[in-house]
N, C-alpha and C positions, 0 to 999 in steps of 0.2 A: 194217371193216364199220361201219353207222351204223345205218340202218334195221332191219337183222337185229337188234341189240340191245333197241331199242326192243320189236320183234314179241316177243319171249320173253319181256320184260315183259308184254304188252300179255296175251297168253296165257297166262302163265301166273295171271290174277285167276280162270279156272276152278278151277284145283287150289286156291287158298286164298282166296275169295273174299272175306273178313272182311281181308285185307290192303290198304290204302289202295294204287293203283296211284303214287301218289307214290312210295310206299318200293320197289315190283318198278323203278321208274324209277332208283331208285337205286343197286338193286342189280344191275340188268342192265350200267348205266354206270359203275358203281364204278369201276373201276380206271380207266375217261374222266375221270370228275372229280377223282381223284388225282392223276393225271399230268402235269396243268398244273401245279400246287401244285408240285413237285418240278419241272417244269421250271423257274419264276421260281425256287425256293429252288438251283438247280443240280447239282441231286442224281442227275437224266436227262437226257438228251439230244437233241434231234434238226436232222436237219440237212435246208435245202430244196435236192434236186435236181431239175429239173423234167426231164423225163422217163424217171426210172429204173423208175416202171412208168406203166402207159394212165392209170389212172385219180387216183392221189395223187401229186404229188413229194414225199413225205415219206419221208426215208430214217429210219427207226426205228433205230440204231445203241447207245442205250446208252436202256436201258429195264429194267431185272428188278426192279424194286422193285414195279413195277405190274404189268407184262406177261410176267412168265419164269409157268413152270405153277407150280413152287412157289409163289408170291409172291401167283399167281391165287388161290389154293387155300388161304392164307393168309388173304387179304381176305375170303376165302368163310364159312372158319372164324369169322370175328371179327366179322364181319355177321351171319351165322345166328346163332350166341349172345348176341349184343345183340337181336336178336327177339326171340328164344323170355326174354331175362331180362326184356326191356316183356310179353309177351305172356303169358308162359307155355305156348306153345303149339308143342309139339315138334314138328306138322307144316308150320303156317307158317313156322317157322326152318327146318326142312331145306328146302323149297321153297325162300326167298328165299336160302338159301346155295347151293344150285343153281344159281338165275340167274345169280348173282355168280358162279359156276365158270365158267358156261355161253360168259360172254364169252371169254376165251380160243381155246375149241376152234371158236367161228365167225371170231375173228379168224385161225384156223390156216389157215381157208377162201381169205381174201381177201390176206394177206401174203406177201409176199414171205418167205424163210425167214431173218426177224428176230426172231423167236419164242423168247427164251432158255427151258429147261428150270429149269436155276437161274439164273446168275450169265451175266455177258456171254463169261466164256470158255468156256461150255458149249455144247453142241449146241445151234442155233438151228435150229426149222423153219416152214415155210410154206409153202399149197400154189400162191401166185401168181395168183391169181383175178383180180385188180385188172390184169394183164396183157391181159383180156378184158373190154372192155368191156359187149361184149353179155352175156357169161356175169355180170356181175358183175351189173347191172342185173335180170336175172333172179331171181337169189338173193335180191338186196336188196330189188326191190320182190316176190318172191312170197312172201318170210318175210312181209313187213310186211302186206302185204294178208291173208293168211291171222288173223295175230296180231289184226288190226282184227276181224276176223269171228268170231273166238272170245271178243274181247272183246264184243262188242256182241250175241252170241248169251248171255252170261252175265249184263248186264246192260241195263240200259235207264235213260233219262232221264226225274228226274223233276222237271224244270222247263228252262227256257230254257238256263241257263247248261248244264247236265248233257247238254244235244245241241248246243248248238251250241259251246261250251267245247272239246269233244272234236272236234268236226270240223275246229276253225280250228289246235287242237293238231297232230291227224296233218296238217292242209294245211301249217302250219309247218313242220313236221320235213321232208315232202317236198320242199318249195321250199326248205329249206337245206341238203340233199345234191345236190340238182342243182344249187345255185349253186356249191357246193366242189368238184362235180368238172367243171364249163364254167367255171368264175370264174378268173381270175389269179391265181398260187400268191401265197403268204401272203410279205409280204418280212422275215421274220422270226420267229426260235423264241420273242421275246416276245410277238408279236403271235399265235402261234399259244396258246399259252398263257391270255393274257387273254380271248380268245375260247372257248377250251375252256373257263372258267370260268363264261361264258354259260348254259354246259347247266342247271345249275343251277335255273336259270326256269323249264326243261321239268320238274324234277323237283314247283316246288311248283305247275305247271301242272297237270299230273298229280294231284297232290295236292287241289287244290283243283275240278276238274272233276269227279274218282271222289267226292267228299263231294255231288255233285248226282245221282248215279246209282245205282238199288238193285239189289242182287244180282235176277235173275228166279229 
């Protein structure tokens, strides 16, 4: 999932609305922007098969340090208490330690059952979504649309940058999930890597956009 990510960010600035949507960006994608880092350092793995499901050639084969549920849950824990110690604030930390959970159980959604519990000899699951195109499209863009309207019902722009900042932001995001999944597979797990390190942009996009918009 990609967009679905983004949308549980984007949604959840209602429940803690004093949280910079930079940081729900980071923590919705957390375990995305680890997982490149661990791939250059070789600590995970992935390999390109092109058509082992509809939508990704990406076979996910050795991943738990980011992606097993413990490890999710781990990230979760360690983000939310770096909140709440900037913040002091026990309900923003639990929120943004949510987010960070949250990614898992919609990636359960759309994988294949490469999903480890713990460790890669562990029960992996998945419910294959990404096998359907159309179902997958659905999910993706009606999380994200929803999430956009929850954000933009919570707040509003209060100059140029704070509406049009955010509109060029979600038109990015969109126009680089439909080029990932019509585009020609990546010829390599460093190039997928160095790319996954890109997100990054979006996070202090995110970041510096929400600093142009006031809670309503």
């Amino acid at each position: 999932m990609f967009l679905g990510h983004f949308a549980i960010a984007l949604a959840a600035k209602r429940a803690t609305p004093n949280t910079s949507l930079g940081t729900l960006f980071a923590a919705a994608q957390l375990v995305d922007l680890l997982w490149p880092m661990f791939l250059l350092l070789g600590m995970e793995h992935v390999a390109i098969v092109p058509g082992i499901t509809t939508v990704t050639p990406l076979d996910f084969w050795d991943y738990p340090i980011t992606h097993s549920l413990v490890g999710s849950i781990g990230w979760a824990v360690l983000f939310g208490v770096g909140v709440y110690l900037r913040t002091k604030n026990r309900s923003s930390a639990l929120v943004v330690g949510s987010v960070v959970a949250s990614h898992w159980f919609l990636d359960l959604l759309m994988h294949q059952p490469d999903l480890p519990l713990t460790t890669n000899t562990s029960a992996k699951l998945g419910f294959g979504m990404w096998n359907n195109l159309p179902l997958t499209f659905l999910c993706e863009f009606g999380l994200f649309f929803l999430g956009v309207a929850i954000y933009m019902r919570t707040t509003t722009a209060i100059d140029n940058i704070g509406r049009w900042g955010l509109l060029t932001l979600l038109g990015s995001l969109g126009a680089i999930y439909l080029a990932s999944v019509f585009g020609p597979p990546p010829p390599n797990a460093q190039s997928i890597a160095i790319a996954g390190n890109a997100t990054w942009l979006f996070v202090a996009w995110a970041w510096w956009t929400d600093r142009h918009r006031g809670v309503r």
